[in-house]
Steps between C-alpha positions, in 0.01 A plus 500: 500500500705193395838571774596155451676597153568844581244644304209737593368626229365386172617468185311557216482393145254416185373169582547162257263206444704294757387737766114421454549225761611700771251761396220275477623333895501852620141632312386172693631561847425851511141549311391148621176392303509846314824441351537475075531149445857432304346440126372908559806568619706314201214691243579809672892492496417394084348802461622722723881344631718809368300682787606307804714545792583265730676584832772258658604455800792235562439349198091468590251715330319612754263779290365615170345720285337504171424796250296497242575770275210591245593597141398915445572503192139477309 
């Protein structure tokens, strides 16, 4: 909860390649020596970037989430 600028809770939107950064720092901090490293992460908003969210909080993204959404048409 970010009370400093009055927010508490997140915003979310579709994510842009200037937020790989941040999502990279925060894929580091939280999954440690598991996280993707950022070149995944960069292939993975390539192929997949209509399909993320990011969530802000005071102007920090602070979460994520990625979809990949298979095709069913044959």
């Amino acid at each position: 909860m970010d009370i400093s600028s009055g927010l508490t809770e997140p915003v979310f939107r579709s994510a842009v390649v200037d937020d790989l950064p941040a999502i990279a720092e925060l894929e580091s901090s939280e999954f440690m020596s598991l996280a993707y490293p950022y070149f995944a992460l960069r292939q993975l908003f390539d192929v997949h970037g209509s399909h993320w969210v990011v969530a802000e909080l005071g102007g920090s993204i602070c979460g994520y989430a990625l979809l990949a959404v298979l095709d069913s048409h044959p």
